[in-house]
PLY file of the C-alpha trace (Angstrom):
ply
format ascii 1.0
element vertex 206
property float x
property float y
property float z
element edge 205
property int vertex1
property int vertex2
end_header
10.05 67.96 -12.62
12.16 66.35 -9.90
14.31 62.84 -10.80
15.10 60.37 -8.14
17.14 57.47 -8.85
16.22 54.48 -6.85
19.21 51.98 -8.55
18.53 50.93 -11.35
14.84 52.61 -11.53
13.43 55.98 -12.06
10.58 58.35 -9.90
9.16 61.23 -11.55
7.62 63.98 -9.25
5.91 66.10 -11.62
2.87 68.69 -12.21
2.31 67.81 -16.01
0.47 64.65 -16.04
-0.98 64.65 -19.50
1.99 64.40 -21.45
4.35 62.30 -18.96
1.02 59.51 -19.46
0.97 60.50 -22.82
4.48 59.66 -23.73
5.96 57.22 -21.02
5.04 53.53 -19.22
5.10 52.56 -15.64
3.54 53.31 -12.53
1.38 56.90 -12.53
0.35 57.99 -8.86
-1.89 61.00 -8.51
-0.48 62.61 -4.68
-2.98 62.34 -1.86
-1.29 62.02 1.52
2.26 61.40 2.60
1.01 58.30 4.78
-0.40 56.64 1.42
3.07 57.93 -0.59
5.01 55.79 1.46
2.79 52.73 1.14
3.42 53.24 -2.57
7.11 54.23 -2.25
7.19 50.76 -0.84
5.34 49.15 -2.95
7.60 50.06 -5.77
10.97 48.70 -3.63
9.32 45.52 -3.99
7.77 45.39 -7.24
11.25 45.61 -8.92
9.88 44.85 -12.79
8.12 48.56 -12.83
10.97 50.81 -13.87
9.30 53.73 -13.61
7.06 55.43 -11.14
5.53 58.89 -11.88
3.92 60.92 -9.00
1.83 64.13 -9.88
0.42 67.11 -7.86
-0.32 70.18 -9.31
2.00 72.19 -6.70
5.16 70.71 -7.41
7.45 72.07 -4.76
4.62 70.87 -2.33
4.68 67.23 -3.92
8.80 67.45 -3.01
8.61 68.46 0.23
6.16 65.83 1.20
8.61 63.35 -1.18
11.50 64.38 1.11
9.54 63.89 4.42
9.56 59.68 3.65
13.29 59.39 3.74
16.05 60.42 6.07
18.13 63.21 4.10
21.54 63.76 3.10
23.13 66.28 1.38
26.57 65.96 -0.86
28.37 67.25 -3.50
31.16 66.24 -6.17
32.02 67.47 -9.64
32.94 66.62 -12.92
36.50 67.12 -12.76
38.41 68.47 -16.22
42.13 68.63 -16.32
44.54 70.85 -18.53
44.12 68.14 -21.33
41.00 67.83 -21.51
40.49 64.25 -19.75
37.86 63.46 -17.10
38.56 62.00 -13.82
36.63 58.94 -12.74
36.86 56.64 -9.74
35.74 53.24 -9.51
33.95 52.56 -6.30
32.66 49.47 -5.39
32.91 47.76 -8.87
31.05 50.77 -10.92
32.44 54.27 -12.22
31.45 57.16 -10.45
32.65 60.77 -9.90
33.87 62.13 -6.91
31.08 63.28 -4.77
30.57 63.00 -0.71
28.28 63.95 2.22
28.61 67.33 3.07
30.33 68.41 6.79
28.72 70.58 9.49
28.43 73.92 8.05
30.44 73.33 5.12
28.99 75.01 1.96
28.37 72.70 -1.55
30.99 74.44 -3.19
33.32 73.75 -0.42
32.09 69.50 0.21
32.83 68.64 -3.61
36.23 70.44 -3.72
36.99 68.53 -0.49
35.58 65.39 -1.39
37.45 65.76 -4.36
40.65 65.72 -2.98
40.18 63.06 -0.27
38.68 60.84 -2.98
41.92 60.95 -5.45
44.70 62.87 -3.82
43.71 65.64 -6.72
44.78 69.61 -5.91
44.88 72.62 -7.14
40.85 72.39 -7.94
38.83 75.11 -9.18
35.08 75.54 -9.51
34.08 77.19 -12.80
30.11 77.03 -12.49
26.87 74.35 -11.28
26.31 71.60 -12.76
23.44 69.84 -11.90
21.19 68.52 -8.98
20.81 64.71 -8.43
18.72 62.43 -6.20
19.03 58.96 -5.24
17.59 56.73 -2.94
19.31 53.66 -1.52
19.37 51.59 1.79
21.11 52.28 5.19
19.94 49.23 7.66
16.47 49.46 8.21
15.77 53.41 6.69
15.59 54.76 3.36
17.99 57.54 2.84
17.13 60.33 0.02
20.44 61.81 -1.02
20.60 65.30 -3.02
23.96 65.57 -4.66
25.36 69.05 -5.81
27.51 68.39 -9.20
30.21 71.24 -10.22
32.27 71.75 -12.90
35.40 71.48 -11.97
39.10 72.24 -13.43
42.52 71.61 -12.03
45.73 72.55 -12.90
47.95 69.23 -11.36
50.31 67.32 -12.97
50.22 63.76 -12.14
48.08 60.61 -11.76
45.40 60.23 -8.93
45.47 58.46 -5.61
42.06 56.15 -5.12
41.25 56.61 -1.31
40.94 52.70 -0.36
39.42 52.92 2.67
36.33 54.41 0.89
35.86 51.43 -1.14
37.88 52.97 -4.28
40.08 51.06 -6.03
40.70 53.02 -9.26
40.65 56.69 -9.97
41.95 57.51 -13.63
41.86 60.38 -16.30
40.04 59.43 -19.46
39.92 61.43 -22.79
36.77 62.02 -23.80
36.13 59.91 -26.52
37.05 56.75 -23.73
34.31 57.72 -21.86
31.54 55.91 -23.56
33.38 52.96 -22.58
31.86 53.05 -18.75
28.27 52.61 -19.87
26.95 49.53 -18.87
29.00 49.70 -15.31
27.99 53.05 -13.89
24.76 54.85 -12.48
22.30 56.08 -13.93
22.62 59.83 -12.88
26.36 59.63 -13.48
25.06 58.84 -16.95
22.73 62.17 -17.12
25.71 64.13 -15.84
27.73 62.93 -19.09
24.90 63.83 -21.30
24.56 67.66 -20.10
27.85 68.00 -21.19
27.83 65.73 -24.73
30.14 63.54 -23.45
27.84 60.81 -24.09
25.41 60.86 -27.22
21.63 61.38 -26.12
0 1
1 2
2 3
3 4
4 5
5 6
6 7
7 8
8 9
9 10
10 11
11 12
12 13
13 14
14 15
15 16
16 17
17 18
18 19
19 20
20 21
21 22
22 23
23 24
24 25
25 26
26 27
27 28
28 29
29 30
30 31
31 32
32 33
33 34
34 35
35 36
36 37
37 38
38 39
39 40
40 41
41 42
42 43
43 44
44 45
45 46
46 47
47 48
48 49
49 50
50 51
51 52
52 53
53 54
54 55
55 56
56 57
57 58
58 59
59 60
60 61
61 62
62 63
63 64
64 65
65 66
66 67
67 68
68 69
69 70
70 71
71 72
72 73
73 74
74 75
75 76
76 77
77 78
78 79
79 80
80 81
81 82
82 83
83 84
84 85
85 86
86 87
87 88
88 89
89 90
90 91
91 92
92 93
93 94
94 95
95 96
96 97
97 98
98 99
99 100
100 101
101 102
102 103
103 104
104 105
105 106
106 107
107 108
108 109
109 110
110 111
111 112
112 113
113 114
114 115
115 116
116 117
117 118
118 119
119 120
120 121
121 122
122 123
123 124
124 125
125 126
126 127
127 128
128 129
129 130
130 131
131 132
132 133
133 134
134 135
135 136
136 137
137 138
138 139
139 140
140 141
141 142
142 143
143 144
144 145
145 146
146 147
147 148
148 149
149 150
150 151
151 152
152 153
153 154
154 155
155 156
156 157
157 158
158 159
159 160
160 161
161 162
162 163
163 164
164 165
165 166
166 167
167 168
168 169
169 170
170 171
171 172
172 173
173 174
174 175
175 176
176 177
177 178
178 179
179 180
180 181
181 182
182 183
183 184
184 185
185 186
186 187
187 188
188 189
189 190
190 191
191 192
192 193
193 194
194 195
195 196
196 197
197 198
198 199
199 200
200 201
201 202
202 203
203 204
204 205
């Protein structure tokens, strides 16, 4: 099953449509072209009271290559950032907390984009990657197209000493460490996958 974030809304690509009906509400789409998709995908922009839309095809990586063909791509990357302590780093761009993620560069590799990104986003060094995190999708607006972004997460640890630099002219105007039992406090004022990330790794309850 793929998960694509469309703000505050959910699509499910998925093969298994007996229990997704079975055990969720929304909007259930069985895949028959790509031209009627994006009549749907539209559909669902506008119809902002269905929260959920589930699309089905029994050849999932089929279903997500079609998926991807609606949108203009982008790829980026960012991590969950640990220090020595423990604590988590956040930024807060553009009123919500988020983690540091952005586009990736001509060939630049994933691993290479969030460590960068990183750094540009809060001034942080001194970064290492200790494994993959996750794979997100979201879907937002960029003047009259529809961008689908994929975002690489990392874990990531760092050995500075110090307190982090927002980068302003990206729209950030706070980048903190939190202990982990303060990070509950951002629900309510963050994103939806941010809030997934937390869960894979219990930082938030389930």
């Amino acid at each position: 099953m793929y998960k694509v974030f469309y703000q505050d809304r959910v699509i499910y690509l998925t093969e298994d449509f007996s229990s997704s009906f079975a055990n969720n509400y929304g909007l259930f789409y069985k895949f028959y072209d790509t031209t009627e998709m994006k009549e749907l995908l539209l559909l669902f922009s506008y119809i902002t009271s269905i929260k959920k839309l589930y699309i089905f095809h029994n050849k999932l990586e089929q279903l997500h290559r079609q998926f991807r063909s609606c949108f203009t791509n982008i790829t980026a990357a960012g991590g969950l950032v640990r220090n020595t302590e423990g604590n988590i780093l956040f930024i807060k761009r553009k009123g919500k907390w988020d983690l540091p993620k952005g586009k990736a560069e001509k060939n630049e590799s994933p691993e290479e984009t969030a460590l960068r990104e990183i750094t540009e986003e809060t001034g942080i060094s001194k970064l290492k990657i200790t494994g993959p995190l996750m794979t997100s999708y979201h879907i937002y607006q960029q003047g009259t197209e529809l961008v689908l972004k994929k975002n690489l997460w990392f874990d990531v640890e760092t050995s500075f000493i110090g307190e982090p630099v927002p980068e302003t002219k990206e729209e950030i105007t706070e980048a903190i460490w939190f202990e982990p039992e303060d990070v509950p406090m951002i629900l309510g004022n963050t994103y939806l996958s941010i809030i997934d990330i937390l869960k894979e790794r219990k930082l938030l309850p389930y």
